[in-house]
DRENGUMI-468918 format. One record per residue (C-alpha): residue in three letters; chain; x, y, z. Coordinates in pm, whole numbers, plus 50000, padded with zeros to 5 digits. Layout:
+---------+--------+-------+-------+-------+
| residuo | cadena |  east | north |    up |
+---------+--------+-------+-------+-------+
|     Ala |      A |     X |     Y |     Z |
...
+---------+--------+-------+-------+-------+
% end
This chain:
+---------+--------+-------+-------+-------+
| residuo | cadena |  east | north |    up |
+---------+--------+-------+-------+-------+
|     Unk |      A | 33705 | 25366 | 34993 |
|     Unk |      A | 33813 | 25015 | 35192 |
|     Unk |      A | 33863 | 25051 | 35561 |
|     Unk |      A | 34000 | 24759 | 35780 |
|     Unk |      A | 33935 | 24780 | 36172 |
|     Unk |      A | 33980 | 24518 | 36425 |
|     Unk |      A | 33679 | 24548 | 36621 |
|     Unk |      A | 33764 | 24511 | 37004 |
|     Unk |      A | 33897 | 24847 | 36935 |
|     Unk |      A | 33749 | 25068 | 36724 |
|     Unk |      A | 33517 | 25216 | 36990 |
|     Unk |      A | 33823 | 25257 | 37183 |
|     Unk |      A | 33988 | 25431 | 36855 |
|     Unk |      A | 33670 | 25673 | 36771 |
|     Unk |      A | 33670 | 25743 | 37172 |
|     Unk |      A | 33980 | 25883 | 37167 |
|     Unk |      A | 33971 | 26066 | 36809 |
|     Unk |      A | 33651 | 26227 | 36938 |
|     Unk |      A | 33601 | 26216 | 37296 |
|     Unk |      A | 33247 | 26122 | 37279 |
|     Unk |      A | 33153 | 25713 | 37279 |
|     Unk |      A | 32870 | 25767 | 37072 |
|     Unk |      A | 33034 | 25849 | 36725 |
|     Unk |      A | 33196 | 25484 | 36752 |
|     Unk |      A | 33051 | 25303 | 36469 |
|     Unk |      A | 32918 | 25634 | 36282 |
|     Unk |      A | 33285 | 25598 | 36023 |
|     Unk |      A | 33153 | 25227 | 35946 |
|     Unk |      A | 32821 | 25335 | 35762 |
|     Unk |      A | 32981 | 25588 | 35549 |
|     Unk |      A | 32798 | 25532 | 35203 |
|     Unk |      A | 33008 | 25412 | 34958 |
|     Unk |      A | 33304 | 25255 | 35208 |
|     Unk |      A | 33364 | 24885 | 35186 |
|     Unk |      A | 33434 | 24820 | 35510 |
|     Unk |      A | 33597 | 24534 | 35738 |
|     Unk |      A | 33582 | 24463 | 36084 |
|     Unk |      A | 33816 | 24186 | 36200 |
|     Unk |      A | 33848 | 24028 | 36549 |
|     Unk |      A | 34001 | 23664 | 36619 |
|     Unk |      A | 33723 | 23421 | 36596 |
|     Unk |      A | 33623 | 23386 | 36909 |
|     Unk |      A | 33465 | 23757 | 36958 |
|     Unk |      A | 33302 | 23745 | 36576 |
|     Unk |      A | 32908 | 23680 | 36726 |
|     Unk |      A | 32936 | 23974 | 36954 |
|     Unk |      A | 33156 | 24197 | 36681 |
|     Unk |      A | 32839 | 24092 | 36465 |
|     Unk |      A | 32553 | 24143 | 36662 |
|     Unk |      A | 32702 | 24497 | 36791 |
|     Unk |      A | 32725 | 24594 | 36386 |
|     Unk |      A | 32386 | 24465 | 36349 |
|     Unk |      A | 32261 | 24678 | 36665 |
|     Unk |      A | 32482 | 25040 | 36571 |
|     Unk |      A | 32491 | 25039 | 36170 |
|     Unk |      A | 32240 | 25102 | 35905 |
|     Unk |      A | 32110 | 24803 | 35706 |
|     Unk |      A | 32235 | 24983 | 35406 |
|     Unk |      A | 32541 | 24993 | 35520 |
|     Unk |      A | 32669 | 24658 | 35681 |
|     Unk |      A | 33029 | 24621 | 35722 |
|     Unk |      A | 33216 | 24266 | 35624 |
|     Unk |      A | 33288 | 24104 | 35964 |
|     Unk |      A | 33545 | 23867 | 35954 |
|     Unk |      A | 33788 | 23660 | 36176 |
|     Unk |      A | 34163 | 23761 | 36160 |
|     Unk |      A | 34438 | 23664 | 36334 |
|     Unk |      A | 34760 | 23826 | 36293 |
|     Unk |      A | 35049 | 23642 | 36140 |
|     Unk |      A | 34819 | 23386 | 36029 |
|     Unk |      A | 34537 | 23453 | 35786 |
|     Unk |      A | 34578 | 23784 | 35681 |
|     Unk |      A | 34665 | 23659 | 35348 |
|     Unk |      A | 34312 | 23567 | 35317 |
|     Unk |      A | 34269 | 23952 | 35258 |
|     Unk |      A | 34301 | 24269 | 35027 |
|     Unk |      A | 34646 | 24422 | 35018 |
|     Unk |      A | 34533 | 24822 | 34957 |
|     Unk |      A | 34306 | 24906 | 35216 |
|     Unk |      A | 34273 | 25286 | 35189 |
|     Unk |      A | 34298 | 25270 | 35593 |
|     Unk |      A | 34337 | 25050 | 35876 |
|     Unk |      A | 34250 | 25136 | 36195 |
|     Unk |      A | 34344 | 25022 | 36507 |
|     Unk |      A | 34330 | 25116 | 36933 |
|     Unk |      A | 34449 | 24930 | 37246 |
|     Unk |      A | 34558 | 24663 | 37061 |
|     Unk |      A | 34957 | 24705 | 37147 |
|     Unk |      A | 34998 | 24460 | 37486 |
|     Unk |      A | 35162 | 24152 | 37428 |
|     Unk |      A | 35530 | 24182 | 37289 |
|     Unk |      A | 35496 | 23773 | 37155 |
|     Unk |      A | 35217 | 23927 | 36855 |
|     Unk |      A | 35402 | 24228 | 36783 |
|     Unk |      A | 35627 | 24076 | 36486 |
|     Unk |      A | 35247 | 23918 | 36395 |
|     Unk |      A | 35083 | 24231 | 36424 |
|     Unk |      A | 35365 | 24383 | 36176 |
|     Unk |      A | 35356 | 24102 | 35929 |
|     Unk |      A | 34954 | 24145 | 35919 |
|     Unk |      A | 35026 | 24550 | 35886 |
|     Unk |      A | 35241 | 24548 | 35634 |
|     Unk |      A | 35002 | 24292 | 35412 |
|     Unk |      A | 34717 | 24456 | 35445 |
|     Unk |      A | 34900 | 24811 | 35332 |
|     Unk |      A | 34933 | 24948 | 34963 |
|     Unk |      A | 35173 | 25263 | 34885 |
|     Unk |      A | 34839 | 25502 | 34984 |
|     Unk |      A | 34716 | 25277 | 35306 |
|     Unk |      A | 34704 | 25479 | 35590 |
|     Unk |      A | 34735 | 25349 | 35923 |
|     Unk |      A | 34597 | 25514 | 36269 |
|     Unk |      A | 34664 | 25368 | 36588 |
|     Unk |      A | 34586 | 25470 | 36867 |
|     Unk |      A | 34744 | 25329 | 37193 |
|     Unk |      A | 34748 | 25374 | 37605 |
|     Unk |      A | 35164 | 25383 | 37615 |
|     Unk |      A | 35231 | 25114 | 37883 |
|     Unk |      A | 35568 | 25059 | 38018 |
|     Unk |      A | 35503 | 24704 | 38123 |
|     Unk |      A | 35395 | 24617 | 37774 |
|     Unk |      A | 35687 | 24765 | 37602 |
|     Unk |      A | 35480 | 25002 | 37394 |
|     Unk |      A | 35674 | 25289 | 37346 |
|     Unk |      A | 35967 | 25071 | 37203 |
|     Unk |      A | 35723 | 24922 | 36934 |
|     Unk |      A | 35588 | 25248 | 36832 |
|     Unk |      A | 35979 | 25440 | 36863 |
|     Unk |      A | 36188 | 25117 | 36777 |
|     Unk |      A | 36004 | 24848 | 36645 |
|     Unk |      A | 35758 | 25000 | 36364 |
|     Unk |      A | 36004 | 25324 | 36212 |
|     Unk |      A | 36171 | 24966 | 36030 |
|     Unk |      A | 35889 | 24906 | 35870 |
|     Unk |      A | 35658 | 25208 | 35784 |
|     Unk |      A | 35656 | 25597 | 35829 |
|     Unk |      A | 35584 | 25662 | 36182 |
|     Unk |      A | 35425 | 25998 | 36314 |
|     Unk |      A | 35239 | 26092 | 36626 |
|     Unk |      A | 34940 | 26266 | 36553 |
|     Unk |      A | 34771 | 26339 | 36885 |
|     Unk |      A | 34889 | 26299 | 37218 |
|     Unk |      A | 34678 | 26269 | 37554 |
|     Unk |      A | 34907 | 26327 | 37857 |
|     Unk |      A | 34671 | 26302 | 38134 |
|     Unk |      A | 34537 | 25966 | 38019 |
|     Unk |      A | 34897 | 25852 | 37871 |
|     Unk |      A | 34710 | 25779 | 37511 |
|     Unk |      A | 34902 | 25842 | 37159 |
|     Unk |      A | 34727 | 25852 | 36822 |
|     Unk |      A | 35017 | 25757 | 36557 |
|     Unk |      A | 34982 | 25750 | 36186 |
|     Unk |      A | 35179 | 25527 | 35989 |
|     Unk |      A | 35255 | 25497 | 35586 |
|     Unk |      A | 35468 | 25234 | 35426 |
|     Unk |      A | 35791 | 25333 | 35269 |
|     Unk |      A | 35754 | 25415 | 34902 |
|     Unk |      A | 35980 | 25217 | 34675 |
+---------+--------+-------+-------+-------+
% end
């Protein structure tokens, strides 16, 4: 199994799934998942030392930089899932944010996202408009009080 998560959000992402922030980094030390967390370089000391500080040493997940539009060719293309919360804000990365999605996706990736659906940030439109042009687009779980969406997300089979 090959996960891909961005790590400024997966504790958001396993906060919402479960409710609880303690089962955040619980997915990562699955035995037998090669897993990587990506942030932009900046973060990747802090991304690192939280791994070292929440996961088994059995189990250490790859940590690397990534910045959408830009590098993701530097990795796999069939990632089993990608995973992904909070990180829908500025409408100048969303056509990066695609590009890297759709790279990083084989015909059996799935991809979660979960998302706060902010008007000012023109999320609804990228998860209703923007992303149905790209991949297979369903809402999996939806949190009215806090204004949160889970989606999951195939690509189109050929």
């Amino acid at each position: 199994m090959t996960l891909a998560w961005h790590s400024q959000t997966l504790h958001q992402f396993f906060r919402h799934i479960r409710g609880s922030p303690n089962a955040t980094w619980r997915p990562i030390s699955i035995p037998g998942g090669d897993v990587t967390v990506t942030d932009l370089p900046h973060a990747l000391p802090q991304i690192q030392k939280n791994v070292l500080a929440n996961v088994p040493p059995d189990h250490i997940p790859n940590v690397c930089a990534l910045s959408w539009g830009i590098d993701q060719v530097h990795f796999p293309q069939d990632y089993d899932f990608v995973l992904g919360a909070d990180i829908i804000y500025l409408k100048e990365t969303y056509d990066l944010l695609i590009q890297t999605l759709l790279h990083l996706c084989g015909p059996r990736t799935t991809i979660l996202l979960s998302s706060k659906m902010r008007k000012e940030h023109g999320t609804m439109d990228f998860f209703q408009n923007l992303l149905p042009q790209y991949f297979n687009v369903e809402i999996v779980k939806r949190d009215a009080k806090d204004d949160l969406n889970i989606y999951r997300m195939t690509c189109f089979q050929n």
